[in-house]
Backbone bond lengths (Angstrom), bond angles and torsions (degrees), N, CA, C in turn:
res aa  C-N    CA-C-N  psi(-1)  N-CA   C-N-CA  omega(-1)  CA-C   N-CA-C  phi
1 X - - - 1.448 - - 1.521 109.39 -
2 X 1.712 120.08 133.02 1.287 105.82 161.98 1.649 146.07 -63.19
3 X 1.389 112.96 142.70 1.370 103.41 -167.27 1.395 97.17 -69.11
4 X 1.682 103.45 172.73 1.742 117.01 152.33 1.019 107.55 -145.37
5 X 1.508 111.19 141.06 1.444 112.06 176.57 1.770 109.63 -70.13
6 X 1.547 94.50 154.79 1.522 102.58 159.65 1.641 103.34 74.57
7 X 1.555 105.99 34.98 1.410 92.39 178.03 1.541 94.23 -132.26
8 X 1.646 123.51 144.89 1.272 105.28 162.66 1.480 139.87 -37.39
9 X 1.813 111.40 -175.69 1.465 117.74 159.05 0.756 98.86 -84.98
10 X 2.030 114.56 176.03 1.427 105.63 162.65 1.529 118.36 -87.84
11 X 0.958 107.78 -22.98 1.602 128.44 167.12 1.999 97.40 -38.63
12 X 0.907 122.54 -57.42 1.907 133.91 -174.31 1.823 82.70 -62.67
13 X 1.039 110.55 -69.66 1.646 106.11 -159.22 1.598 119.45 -57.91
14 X 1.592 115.42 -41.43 1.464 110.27 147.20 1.204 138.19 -45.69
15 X 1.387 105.52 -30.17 1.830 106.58 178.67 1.289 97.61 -100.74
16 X 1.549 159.98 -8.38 1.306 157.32 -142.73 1.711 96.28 -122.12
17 X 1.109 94.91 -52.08 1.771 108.35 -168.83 1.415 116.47 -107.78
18 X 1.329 118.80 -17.81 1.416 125.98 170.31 1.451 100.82 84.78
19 X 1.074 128.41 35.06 1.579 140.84 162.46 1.198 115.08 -69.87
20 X 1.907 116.96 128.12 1.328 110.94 172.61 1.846 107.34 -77.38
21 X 1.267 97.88 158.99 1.745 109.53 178.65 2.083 106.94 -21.80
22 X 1.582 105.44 -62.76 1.470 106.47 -155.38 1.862 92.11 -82.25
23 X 1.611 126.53 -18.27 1.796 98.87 169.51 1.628 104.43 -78.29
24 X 1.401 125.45 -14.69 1.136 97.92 173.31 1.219 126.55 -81.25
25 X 1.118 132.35 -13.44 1.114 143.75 -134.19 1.768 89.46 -123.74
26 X 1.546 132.90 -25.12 1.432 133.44 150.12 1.740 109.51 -71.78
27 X 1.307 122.94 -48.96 1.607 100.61 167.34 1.443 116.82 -52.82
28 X 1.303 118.27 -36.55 1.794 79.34 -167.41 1.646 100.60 -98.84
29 X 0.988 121.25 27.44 1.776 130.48 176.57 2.128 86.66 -97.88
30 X 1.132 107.40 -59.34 1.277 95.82 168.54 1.555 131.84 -48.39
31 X 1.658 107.00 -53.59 1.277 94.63 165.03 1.306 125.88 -94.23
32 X 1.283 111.94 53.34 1.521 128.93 165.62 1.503 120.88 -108.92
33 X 1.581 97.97 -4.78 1.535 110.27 -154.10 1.388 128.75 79.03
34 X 1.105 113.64 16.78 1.660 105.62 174.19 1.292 97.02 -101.57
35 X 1.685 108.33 154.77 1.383 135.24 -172.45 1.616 106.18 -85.81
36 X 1.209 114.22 136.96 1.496 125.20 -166.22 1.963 104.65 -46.00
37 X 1.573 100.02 -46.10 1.648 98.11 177.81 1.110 132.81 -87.73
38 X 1.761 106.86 -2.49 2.240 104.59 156.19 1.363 80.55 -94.42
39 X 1.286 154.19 -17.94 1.898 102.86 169.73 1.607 108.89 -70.86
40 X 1.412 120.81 -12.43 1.544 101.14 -160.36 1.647 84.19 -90.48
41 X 1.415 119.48 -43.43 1.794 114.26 -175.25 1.719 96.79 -50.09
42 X 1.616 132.32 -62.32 1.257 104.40 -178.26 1.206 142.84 -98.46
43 X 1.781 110.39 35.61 1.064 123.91 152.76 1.126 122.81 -82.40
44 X 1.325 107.07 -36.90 1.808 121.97 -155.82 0.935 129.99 63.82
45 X 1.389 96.19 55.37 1.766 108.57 163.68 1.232 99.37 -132.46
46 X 1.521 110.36 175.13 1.414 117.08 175.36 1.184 135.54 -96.25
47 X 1.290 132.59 153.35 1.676 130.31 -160.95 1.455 96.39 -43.15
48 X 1.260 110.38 -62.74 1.578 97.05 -154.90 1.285 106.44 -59.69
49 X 1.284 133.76 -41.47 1.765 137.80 -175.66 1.716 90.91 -49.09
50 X 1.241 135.02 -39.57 1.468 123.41 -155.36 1.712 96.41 -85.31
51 X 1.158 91.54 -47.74 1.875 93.09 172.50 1.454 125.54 -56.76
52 X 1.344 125.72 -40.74 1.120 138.68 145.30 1.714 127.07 -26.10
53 X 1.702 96.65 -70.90 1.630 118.14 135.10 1.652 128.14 -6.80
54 X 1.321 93.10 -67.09 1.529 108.37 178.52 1.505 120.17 -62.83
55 X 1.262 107.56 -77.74 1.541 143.43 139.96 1.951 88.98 11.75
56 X 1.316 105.68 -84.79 1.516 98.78 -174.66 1.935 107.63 -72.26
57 X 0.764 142.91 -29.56 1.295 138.58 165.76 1.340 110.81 -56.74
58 X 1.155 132.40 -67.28 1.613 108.11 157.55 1.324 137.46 -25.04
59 X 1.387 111.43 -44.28 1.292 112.84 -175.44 1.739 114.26 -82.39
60 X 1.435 104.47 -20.05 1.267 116.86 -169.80 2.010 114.92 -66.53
61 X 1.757 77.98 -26.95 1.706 87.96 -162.42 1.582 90.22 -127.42
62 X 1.520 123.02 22.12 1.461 128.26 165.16 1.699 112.26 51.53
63 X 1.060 114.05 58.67 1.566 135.94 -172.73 1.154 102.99 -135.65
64 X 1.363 121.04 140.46 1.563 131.22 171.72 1.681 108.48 -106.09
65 X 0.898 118.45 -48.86 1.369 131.60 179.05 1.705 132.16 -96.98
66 X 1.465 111.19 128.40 1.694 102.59 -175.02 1.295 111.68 -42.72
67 X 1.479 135.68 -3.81 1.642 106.62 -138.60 1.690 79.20 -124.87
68 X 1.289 111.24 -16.35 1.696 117.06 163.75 1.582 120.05 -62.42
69 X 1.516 87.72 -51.06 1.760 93.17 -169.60 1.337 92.73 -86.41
70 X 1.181 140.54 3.37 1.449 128.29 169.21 2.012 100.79 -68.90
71 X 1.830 93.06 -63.95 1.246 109.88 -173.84 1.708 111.04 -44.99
72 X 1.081 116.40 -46.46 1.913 123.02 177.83 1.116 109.68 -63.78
73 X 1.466 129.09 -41.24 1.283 120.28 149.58 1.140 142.19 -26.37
74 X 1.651 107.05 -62.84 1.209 128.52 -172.56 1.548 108.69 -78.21
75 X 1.156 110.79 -28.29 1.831 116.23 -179.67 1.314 128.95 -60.49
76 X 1.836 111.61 -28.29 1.193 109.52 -152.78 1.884 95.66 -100.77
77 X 1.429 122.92 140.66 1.618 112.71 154.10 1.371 121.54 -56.71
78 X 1.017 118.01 70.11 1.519 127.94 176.16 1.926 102.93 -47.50
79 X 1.024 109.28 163.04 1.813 112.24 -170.13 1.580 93.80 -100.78
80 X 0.899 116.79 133.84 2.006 123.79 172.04 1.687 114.27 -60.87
81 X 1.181 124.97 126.65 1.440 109.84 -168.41 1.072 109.49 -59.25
């Protein structure tokens, strides 16, 4: 997956937001630019599990839309692990 700068771990986003391992680990694949269905093809799960996925990550970090939780992502000085 490509990196981006200035974005948390997922390790920070589980303990910050109360994210299990695999929604954190779809936000920052989202705000990496990957499309919701190559994270589920290279996760190996299925669309709907990733949408589902999503679904609570929005709500977790009060975002409706990828291009929000990309942006909240990208906004905050997150600490470097």
């Amino acid at each position: 997956m490509r990196e981006a700068a200035n974005l948390p771990h997922s390790e920070l986003l589980q303990e910050l937001l109360d994210m299990t391992p695999a929604q954190a680990q779809l936000a920052l694949a989202l705000a990496r630019g990957i499309s919701l269905q190559k994270y589920a093809a290279e996760a190996g799960i299925s669309i709907s599990t990733a949408r589902k996925y999503a679904e609570v990550v929005f709500s977790k970090t009060n975002t409706h839309q990828q291009h929000a939780l990309v942006a909240l992502l990208k906004s905050v000085a997150w600490p470097k692990p």
